[in-house]
C-alpha positions in Angstrom: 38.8 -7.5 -32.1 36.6 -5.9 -29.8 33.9 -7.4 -28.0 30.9 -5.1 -27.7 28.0 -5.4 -24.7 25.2 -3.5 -24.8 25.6 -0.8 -22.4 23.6 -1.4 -18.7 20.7 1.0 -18.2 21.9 4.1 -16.7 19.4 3.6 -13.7 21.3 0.3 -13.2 24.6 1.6 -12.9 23.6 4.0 -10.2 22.1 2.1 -7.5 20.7 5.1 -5.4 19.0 6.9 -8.3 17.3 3.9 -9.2 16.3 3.3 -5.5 15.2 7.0 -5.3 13.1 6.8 -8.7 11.2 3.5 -7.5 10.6 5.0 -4.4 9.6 8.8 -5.7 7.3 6.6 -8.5 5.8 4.3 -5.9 4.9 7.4 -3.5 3.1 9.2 -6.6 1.7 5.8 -7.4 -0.2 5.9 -3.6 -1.2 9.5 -4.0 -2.8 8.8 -7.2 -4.6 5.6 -5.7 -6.0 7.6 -3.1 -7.7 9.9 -4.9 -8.8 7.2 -7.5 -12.3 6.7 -5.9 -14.7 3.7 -7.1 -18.1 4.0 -6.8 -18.8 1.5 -4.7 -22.2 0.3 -2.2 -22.3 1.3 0.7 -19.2 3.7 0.8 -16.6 4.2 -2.0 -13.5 3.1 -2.1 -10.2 4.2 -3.3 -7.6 1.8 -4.3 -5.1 2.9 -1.9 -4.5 -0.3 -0.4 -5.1 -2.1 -3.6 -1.9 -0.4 -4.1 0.1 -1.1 -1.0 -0.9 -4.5 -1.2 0.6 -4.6 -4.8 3.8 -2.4 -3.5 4.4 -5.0 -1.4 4.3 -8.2 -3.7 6.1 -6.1 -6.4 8.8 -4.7 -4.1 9.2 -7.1 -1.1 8.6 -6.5 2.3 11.3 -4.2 3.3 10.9 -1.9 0.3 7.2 -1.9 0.6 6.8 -0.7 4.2 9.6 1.5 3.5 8.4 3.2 0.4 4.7 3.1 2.0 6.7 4.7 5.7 7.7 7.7 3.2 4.3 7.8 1.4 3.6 8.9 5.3 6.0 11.0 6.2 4.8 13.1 2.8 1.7 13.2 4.1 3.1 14.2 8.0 5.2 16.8 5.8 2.5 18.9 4.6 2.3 17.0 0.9 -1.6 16.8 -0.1 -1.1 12.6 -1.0 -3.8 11.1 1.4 -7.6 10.3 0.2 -9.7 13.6 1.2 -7.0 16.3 0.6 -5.6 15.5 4.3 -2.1 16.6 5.1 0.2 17.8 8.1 0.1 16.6 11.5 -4.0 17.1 11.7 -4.3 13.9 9.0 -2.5 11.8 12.1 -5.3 13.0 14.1 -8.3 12.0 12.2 -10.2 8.9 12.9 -8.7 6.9 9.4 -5.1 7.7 11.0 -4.6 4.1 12.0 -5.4 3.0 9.0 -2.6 5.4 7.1 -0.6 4.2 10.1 -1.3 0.4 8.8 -0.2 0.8 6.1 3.5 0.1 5.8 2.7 -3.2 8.3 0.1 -4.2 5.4 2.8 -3.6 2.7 5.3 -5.6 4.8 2.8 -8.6 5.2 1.5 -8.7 1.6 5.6 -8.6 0.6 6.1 -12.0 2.4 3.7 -13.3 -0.9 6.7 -12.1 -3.0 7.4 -14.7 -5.3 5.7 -17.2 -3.6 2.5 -19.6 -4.8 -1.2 -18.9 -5.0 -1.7 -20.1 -1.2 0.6 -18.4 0.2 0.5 -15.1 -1.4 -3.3 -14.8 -0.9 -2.5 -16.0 3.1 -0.1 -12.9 2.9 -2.6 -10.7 1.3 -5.3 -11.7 4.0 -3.0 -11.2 6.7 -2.4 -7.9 5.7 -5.5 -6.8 5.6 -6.3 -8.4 8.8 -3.5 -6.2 10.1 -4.2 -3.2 8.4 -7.9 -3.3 10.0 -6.2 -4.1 13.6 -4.4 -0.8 13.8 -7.6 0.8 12.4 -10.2 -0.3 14.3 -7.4 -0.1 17.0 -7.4 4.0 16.4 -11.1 4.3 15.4 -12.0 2.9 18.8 -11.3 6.2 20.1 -13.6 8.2 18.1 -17.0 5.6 17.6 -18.3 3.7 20.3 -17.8 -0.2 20.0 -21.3 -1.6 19.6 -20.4 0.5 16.2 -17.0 0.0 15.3 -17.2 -2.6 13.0 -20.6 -1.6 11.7 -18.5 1.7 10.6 -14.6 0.3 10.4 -14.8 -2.8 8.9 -18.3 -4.2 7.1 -18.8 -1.3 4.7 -15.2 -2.4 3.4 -15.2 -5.9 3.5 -16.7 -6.4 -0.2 -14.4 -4.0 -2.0 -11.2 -5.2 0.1 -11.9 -9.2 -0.6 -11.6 -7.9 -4.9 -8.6 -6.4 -4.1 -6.9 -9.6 -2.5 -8.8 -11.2 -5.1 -6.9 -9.1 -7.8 -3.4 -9.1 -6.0 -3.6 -12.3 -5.3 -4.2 -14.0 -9.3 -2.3 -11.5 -10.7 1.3 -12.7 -9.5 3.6 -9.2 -9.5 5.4 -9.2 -12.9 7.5 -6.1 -11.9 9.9 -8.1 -10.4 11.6 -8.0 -14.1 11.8 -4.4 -13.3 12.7 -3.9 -9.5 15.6 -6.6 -9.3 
């Protein structure tokens, strides 16, 4: 008598290609979301950090700001994956740099919502935001005055950003099925 299990998923018996797929997907994933623009009043918006935010709940914090640290170093690497067509070195120049450079702290604070409630998920989903527009502004400061910055770094974004927690925040991440 034999007893027969189904066989595991062949991503599941090799740890490191199933790392290196979530990763290589989740990278695409951001590329695509930043050049996904939405018309929106007064500036569009992509949903770039609709994404990182959901990166984060779906992958934890670790994975998220890593994952989101290599969606970066494509970008630094030449790789056309930021909003605008930016790449190389000159896209860590720009004034938006410190918000690309936000970006894995965002997805590290929105991961600490992982599994967790309503409260405190949308907490963690504010929080990154909140530090998401610190290294900003932060960076911004060098290249608009600062009777303007917020007028120009922060206002124009406020509307669009809040429906993205919004989103994130009442649709808990089901990938965790997936991602375990």
């Amino acid at each position: 008598m034999s007893i027969h299990s189904p066989a595991a998923h062949p991503l599941r018996r090799l740890p490191l290609a199933r790392e290196l797929s979530i990763a290589f997907a989740a990278i695409l994933l951001l590329a695509l979301s930043a050049r996904v623009q939405v018309p929106f009043w007064p500036v569009p918006m992509t949903l770039q950090t609709l994404t990182v935010m959901g990166l984060g709940l779906t992958l934890g914090a670790r994975r998220g700001a890593a994952i989101t640290a290599g969606y970066l170093l494509a970008g630094l690497a030449g790789m056309p994956v930021f909003a605008g067509a930016m790449a190389g070195p000159a896209a860590f120049m720009s004034p938006t740099a410190g918000f690309l450079m936000g970006m894995p702290l965002m997805a590290a604070i929105a991961g600490l919502g992982r599994g967790r409630g309503a409260l405190v998920r949308t907490l963690a989903l504010i929080g990154a935001s909140f530090a998401l527009y610190a290294a900003g502004l932060a960076w911004l400061s060098q290249f608009v005055a600062a009777d303007r910055l917020l007028a120009v770094g922060l206002l124009p974004f406020l509307v669009g950003d809040s429906v993205k927690i919004a989103l994130c925040a009442l649709f808990p991440a089901i990938s965790g099925r997936f991602t375990r």
